[in-house]
C-alpha positions as CSV (number, residue, x, y, z in Angstrom):
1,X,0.0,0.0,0.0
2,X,2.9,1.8,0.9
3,X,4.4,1.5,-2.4
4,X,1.5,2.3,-4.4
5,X,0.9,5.5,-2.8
6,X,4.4,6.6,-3.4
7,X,3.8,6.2,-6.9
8,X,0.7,8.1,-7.0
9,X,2.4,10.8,-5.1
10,X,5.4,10.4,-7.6
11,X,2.6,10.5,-11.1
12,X,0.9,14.0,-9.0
13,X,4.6,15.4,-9.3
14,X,5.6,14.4,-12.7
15,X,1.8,15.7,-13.6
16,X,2.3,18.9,-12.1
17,X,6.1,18.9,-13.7
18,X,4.0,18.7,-16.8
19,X,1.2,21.0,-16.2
20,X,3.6,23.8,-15.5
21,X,5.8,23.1,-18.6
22,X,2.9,23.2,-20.9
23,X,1.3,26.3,-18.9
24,X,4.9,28.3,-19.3
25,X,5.0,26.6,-23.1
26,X,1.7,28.0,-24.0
27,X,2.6,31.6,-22.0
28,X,5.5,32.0,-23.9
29,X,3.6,30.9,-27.2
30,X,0.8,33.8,-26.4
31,X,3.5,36.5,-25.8
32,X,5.8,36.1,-28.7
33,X,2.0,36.6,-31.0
34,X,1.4,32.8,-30.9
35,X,-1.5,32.0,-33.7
36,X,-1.0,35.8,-35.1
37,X,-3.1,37.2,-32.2
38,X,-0.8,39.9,-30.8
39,X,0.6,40.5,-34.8
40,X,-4.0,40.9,-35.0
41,X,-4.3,43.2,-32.6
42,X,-1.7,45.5,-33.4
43,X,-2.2,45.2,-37.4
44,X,-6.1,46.1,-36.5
45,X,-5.8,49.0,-34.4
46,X,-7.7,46.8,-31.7
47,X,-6.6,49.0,-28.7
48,X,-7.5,52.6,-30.7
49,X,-10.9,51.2,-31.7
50,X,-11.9,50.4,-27.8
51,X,-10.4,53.4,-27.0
52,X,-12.9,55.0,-29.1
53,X,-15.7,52.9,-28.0
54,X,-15.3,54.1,-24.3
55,X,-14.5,57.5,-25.3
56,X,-17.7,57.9,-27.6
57,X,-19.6,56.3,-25.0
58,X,-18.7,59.1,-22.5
59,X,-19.4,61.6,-25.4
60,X,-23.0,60.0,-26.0
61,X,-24.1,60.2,-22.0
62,X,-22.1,63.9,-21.7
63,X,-24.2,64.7,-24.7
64,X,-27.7,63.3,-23.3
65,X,-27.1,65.0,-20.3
66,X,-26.8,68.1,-21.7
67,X,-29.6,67.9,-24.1
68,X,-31.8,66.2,-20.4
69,X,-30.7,69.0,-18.5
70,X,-30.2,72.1,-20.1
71,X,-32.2,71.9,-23.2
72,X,-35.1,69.9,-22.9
73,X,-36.4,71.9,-20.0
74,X,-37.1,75.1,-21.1
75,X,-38.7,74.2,-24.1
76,X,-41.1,72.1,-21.8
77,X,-41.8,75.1,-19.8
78,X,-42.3,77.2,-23.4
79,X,-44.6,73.6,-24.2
80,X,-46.3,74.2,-21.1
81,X,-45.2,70.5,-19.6
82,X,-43.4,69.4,-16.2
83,X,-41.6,66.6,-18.0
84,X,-39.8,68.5,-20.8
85,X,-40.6,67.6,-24.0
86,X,-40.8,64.0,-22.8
87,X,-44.3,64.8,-21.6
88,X,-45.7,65.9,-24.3
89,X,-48.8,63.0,-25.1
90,X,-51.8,62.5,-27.1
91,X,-54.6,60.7,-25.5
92,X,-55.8,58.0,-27.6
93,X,-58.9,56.6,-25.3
94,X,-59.7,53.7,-23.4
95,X,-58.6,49.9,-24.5
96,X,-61.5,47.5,-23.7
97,X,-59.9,46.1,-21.0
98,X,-60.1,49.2,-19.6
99,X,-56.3,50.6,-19.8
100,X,-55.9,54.3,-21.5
101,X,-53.9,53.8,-24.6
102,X,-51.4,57.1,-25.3
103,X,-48.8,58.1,-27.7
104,X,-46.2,59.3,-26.5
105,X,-44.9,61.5,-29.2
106,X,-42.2,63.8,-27.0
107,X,-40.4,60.5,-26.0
108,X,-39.6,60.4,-29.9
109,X,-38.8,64.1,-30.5
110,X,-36.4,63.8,-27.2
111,X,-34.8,60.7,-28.7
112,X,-34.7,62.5,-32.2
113,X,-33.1,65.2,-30.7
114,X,-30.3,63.6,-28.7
115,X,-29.3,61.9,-32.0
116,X,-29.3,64.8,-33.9
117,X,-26.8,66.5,-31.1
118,X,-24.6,63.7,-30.6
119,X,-24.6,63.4,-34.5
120,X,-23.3,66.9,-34.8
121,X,-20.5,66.3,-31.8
122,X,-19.4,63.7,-34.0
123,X,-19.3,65.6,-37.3
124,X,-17.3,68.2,-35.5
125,X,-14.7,66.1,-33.6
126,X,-14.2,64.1,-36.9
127,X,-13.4,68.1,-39.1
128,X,-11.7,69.4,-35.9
129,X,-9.3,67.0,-36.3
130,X,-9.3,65.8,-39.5
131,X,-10.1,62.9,-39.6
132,X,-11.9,62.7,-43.1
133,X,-8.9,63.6,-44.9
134,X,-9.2,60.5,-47.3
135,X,-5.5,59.2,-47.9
């Protein structure tokens, strides 16, 4: 019994000898741009592209909080609505089972409107620096 629990304690090391050879072979594989990866994600601008990602995604809540809270507002108060132009709604009448069916039409215009402002944003970060300069 002795014996054969030396040898499983001798198979666990020679497995884990293994295990750590193939882990440092596949390591060094990945960082020298094993498979092309690393050769991909330079080649393909990977890192600029999420780099624009996160900073567009920063523009687009910048830009819908500006067009929430500083624009929208006073044209509800000139609409005569608490909500901003988000409140403006058209009554439809009463479903049969009862519920009031409405259309709310400012929802729309508010979304129309933050995509025509982030739109713009875009069109002038891309002339401001260029960007459309076709090579």
């Amino acid at each position: 019994m002795a014996e054969k629990a030396k040898k499983t304690d001798s198979q666990k090391k020679d497995a884990r000898e293994k295990a750590k050879q193939f882990n440092k072979a596949a390591f060094d594989k990945f960082k020298n741009g094993g498979g092309g990866f690393m050769q991909f994600i330079r080649e393909q601008n990977v890192v600029g592209l999420a780099v624009g990602l996160i900073l567009g995604t920063a523009a687009s809540a910048l830009v819908n909080s500006l067009i929430n809270n500083v624009i929208m507002p006073p044209l509800g108060f000139l609409l005569g609505s608490a909500d901003g132009i988000r409140g403006l709604k058209v009554n439809l009448g009463t479903t049969p089972a009862g519920e009031e069916a409405v259309l709310c039409y400012g929802a729309f215009i508010n979304d129309l409107i933050n995509f025509l402002v982030l739109a713009l944003v875009v069109y002038v970060v891309i002339k401001a620096l260029k960007l459309d300069i076709k090579k």
